[in-house]
N, C-alpha and C positions, 0 to 999 in steps of 0.2 A: 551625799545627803539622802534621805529618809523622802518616801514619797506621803508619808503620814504628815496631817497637816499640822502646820506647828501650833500655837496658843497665839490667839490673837494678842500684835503688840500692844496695842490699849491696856491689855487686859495683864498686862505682865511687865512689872516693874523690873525686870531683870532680861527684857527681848534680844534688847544686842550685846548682852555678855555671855549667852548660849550660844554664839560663835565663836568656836576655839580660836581663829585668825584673831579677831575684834580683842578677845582676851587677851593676847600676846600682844597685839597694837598698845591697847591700852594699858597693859603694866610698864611693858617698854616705855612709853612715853611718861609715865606718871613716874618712875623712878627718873628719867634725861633731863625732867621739868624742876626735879626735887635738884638734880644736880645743878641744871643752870641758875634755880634760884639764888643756892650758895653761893655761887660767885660772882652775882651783883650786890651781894652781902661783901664777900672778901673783896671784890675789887676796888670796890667803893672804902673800905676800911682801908685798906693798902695804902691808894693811893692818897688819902687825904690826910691817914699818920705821916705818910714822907711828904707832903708837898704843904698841908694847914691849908690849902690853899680850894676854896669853891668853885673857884672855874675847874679844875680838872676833875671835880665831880660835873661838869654838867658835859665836858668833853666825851666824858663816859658813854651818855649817849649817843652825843650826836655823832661820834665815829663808827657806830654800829649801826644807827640809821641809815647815813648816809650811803652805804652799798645796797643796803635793802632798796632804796629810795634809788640808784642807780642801774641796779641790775637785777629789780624785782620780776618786773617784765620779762624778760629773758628767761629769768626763772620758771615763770610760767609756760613760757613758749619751750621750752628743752623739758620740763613734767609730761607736757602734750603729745611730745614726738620722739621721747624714750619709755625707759623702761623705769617706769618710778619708782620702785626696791631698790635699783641699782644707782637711781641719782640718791636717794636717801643712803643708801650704806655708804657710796662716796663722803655726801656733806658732814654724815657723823664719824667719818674718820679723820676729815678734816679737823670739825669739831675738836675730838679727843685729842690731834696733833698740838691745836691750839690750848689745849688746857694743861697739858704737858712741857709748853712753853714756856706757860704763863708762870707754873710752879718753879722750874728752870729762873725765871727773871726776879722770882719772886725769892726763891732761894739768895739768889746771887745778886742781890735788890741791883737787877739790871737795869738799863738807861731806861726814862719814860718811855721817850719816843719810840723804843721798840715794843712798849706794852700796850702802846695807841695801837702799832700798829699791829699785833696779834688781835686787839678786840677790831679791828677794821676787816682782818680776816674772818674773825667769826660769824660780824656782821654779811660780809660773801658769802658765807658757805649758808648762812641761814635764808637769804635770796633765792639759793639753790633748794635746800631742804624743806622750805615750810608748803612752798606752791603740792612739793610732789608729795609728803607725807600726809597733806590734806586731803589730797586726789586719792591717797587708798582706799578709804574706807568704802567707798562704792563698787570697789574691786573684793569686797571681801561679804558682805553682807546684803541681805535684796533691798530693795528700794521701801517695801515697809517700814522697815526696821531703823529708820535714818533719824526718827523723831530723838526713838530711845538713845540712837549712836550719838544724837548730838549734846542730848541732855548727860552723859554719862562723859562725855567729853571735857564740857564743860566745869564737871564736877569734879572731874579729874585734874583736872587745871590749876582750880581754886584751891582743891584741897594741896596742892603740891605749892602754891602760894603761902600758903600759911606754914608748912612743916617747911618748906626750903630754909627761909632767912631765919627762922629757929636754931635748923641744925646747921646752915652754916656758921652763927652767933656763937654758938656752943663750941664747936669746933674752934673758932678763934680763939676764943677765953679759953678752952686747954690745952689748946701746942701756942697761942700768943703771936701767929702766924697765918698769912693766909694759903701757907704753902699745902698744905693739906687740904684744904678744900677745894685747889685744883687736879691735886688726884682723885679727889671723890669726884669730880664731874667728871674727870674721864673715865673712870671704872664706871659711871650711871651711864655715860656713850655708849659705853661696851654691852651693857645690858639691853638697851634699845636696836642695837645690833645684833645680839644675840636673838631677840625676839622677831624682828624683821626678817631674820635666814629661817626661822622655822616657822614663820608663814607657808603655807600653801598657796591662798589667792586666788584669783582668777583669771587666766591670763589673758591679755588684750591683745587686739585684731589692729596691726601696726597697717596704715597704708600708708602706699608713696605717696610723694609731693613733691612739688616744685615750687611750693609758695616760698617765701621767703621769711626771715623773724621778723621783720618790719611789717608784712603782710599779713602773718599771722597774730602780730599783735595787735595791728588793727582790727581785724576780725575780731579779737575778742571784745575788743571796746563796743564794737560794732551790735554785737552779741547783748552787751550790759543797758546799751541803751536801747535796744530791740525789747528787755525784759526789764518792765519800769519798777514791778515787784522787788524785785533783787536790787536795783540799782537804789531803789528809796530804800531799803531795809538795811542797806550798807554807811549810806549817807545818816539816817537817824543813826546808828551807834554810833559813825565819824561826830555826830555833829554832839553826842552825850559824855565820850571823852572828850571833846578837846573845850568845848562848853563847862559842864556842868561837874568836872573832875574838881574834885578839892585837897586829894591827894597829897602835894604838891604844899600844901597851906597847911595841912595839919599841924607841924610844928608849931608854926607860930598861934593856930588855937589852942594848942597845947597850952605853950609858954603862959600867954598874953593873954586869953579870952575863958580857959576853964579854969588857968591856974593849977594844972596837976604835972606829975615828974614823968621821967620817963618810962616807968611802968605803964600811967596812962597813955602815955603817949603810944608806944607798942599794943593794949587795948584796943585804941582808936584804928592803928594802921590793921590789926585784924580782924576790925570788925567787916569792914564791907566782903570779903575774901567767909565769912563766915554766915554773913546771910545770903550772900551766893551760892555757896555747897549746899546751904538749907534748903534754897530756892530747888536747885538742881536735884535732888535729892526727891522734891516732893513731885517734881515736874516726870520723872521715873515710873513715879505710882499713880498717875490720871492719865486719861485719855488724849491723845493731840488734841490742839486747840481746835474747836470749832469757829470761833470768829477770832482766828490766825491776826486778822489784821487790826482790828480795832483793839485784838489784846496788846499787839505791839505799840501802837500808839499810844495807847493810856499807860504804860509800862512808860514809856518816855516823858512821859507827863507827868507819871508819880515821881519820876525820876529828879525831874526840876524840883518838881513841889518840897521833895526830900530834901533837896540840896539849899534851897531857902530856907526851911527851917534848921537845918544843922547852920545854916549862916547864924540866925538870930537867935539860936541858944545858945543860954550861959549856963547850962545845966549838963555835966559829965557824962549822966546814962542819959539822959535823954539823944544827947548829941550821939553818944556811941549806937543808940539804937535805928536815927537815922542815919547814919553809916552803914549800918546792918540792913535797911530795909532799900539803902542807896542799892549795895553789892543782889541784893535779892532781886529788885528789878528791873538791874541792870541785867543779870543774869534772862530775865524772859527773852529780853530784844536779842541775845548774844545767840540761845537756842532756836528763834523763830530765824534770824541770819542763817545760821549756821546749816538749819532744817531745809531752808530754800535755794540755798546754795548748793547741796547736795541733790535736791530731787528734780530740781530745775534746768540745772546744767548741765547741756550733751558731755559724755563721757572725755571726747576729742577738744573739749575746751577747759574741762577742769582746771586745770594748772593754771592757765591764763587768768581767768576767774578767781581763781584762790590767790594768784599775785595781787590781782587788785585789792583784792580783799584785804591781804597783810599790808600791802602800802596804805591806806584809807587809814586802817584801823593805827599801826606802826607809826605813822607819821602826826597823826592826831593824839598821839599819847604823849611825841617829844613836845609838839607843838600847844597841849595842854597845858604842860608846866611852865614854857615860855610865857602862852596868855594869863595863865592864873598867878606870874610873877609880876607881869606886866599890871594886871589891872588891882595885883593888891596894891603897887606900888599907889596909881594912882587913885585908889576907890578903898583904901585899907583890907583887911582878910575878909569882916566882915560884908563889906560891900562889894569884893570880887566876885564871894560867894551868892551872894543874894543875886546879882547880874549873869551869872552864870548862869543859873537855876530859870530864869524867867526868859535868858536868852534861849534855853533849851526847851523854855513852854512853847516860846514864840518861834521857832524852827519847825518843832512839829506839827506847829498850827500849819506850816505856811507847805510842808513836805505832805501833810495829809490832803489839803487842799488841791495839789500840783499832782497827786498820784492819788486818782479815786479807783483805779487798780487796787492797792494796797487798802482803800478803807473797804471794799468789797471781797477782798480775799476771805473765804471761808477756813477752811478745813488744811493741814498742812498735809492729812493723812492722805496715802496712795488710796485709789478708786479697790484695788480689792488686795487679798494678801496671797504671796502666791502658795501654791499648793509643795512646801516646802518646809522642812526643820532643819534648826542648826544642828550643826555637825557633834562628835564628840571633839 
């Protein structure tokens, strides 16, 4: 690196992608993300051309939860006390093994039960994968730079949300198979692998222990609720997926409530994913938040507020627009997460931290679709939605309240930048 000072992050809507590491992080993943997306496009089409049957859509996920939800922890604790490149290129050869399978069963329209059990694999190696791939980025860029890394992260996401189930859709409709879209996920492995070995990095200062993973996973716990910031900033997005998600219901306001086909329907499913990349996009070109905390809050608030009115119109754009302005602010709370988990977590606890973090988040996403199936049954779409939304006002009232940490948190930004530029 250059001892010439870099361009202050505020001031540079492009900070953490003038680190050639950060660059190669972030294509790698934004091509693995386009791949995984297709094939919860294909597997979901697979399984429900051969079976007609719903429940093996919802097994879908809860087989891939269920190892996150068992051996996320671990995951954490084994990020912490290896070599996290080296647990990452493992999980995504795993990964790629499993999507190779999958083509193999899909080919040879192999038994279910052994395609449960591939997505149950996947679901492991991602327990392994996501704690330590998360923990990179602080190995690769200074602690400045974390706003921009997480906002460009995020963008990265959403936008790979929207082109995934596109071009895996497309892909079905021209080979009429979903065999092919499991070799594109693993050729997009291969490229997040490819990018991962020409990282440089930073290399980490491994010390001994004797602790044990029981021990060290307590310590992390120990850790989240020592830091009530982090811990309330994880709980409000837990509590605005599995609340105020309507996801899940779209169909049926599709069907029943706007009365449009499935073009709109697809509209609808891209709009939150599109005022998200908006959000992220703009949050690139301003300054870190100055009132970090009370932005997150009101962000959770407009978030409810958003999701009652998409209850109670009967209006197509309008409703698409709060979908779009859902995925937008949702997007702040996901950044301001994302930002404090990065700057706030000793290095030696990453993993741990970032397992909680995917269980929290992972497990309130399955758990969403279950409550928002649950309460349409009994409160119709309209009324799940409108409950949802007011349960999410009434959450943060009670989380802002419980943590005046978090309504007093200013600034996300580092105290100073250091005397540093990125690399070529």
């Amino acid at each position: 690196m250059s001892s010439t000072p870099a361009p202050l992050p505020e001031r540079d809507p492009y900070a953490a992608l003038r680190f050639r590491d950060f660059r190669l992080l972030i294509i790698g993943r934004f091509i693995a993300q386009i791949g995984e997306m297709t094939v919860s496009v294909g597997i979901g089409w697979e399984l429900y051309a051969r079976t007609g049957d719903a429940l093996a859509l919802g097994l879908i996920g809860l087989v891939q939860i269920l190892p996150v939800l068992t051996f996320g922890l671990y995951g954490g604790y084994i990020a912490d006390r290896y070599d996290r490149k080296r647990i990452v290129l493992i999980s995504q050869m795993v990964l790629i093994a499993c999507s190779l399978a999958l083509a193999v069963l899909s080919l040879a329209q192999g038994p279910l039960v052994l395609i449960y059990g591939v997505l149950a694999l996947i679901g492991t190696a991602r327990a392994f994968n996501n704690p330590a791939e998360g923990a990179l980025t602080p190995l690769i860029i200074p602690e400045a730079y974390f706003f921009s890394a997480a906002a460009w992260s995020s963008s990265v996401w959403q936008l790979s949300a929207i082109i995934g189930p596109a071009v895996g859709g497309m892909i079905i409709g021209l080979a009429g198979s979903a065999t092919f879209v499991y070799l594109l996920n693993a050729a997009a492995g291969g490229v997040l692998i490819a990018a991962i070995l020409l990282m440089r990095g930073t290399p980490r200062a491994y010390t001994a222990t004797t602790e044990s993973p029981l021990q060290a996973v307590r310590e992390g716990w120990r850790f989240l609720r020592a830091t009530p910031t982090i811990l309330a900033a994880i709980s409000l997005d837990m509590v605005a997926v599995l609340l105020g998600g309507v996801t899940f219901l779209l169909p049926i306001f599709a069907a029943d409530i706007l009365y449009t086909d499935a073009l709109g329907l697809g509209i609808m499913r891209a709009a939150s994913s599109i005022g998200a990349v908006a959000m992220a996009i703009y949050l690139t070109r301003r300054p870190p938040f100055r009132y970090a905390g009370w932005t997150m809050l009101l962000a959770v608030v407009g978030f409810g507020a958003a999701t009652i009115a998409f209850g109670l119109s009967t209006s197509f754009w309008f409703s698409v627009a709060m979908l779009a302005l859902l995925g937008a602010l949702d997007n702040v709370s996901v950044v301001v997460r994302h930002t404090l988990i990065l700057m706030h977590t000793p290095d030696a606890m990453r993993g741990r931290v970032g397992a909680v973090n995917s269980i929290f988040i992972g497990a309130s996403n399955e758990l969403g679709g279950f409550e928002s199936g649950v309460a349409a049954r009994l409160l119709g779409a309209v009324g799940a939605a409108v409950f949802g939304g007011v349960g999410t006002i009434v959450v943060t009232g009670i989380v802002a309240w419980l943590s005046p940490q978090l309504r007093r948190m200013k600034t996300l930004a580092p105290a100073a930048v250091p005397e540093t530029t990125p690399g070529p």
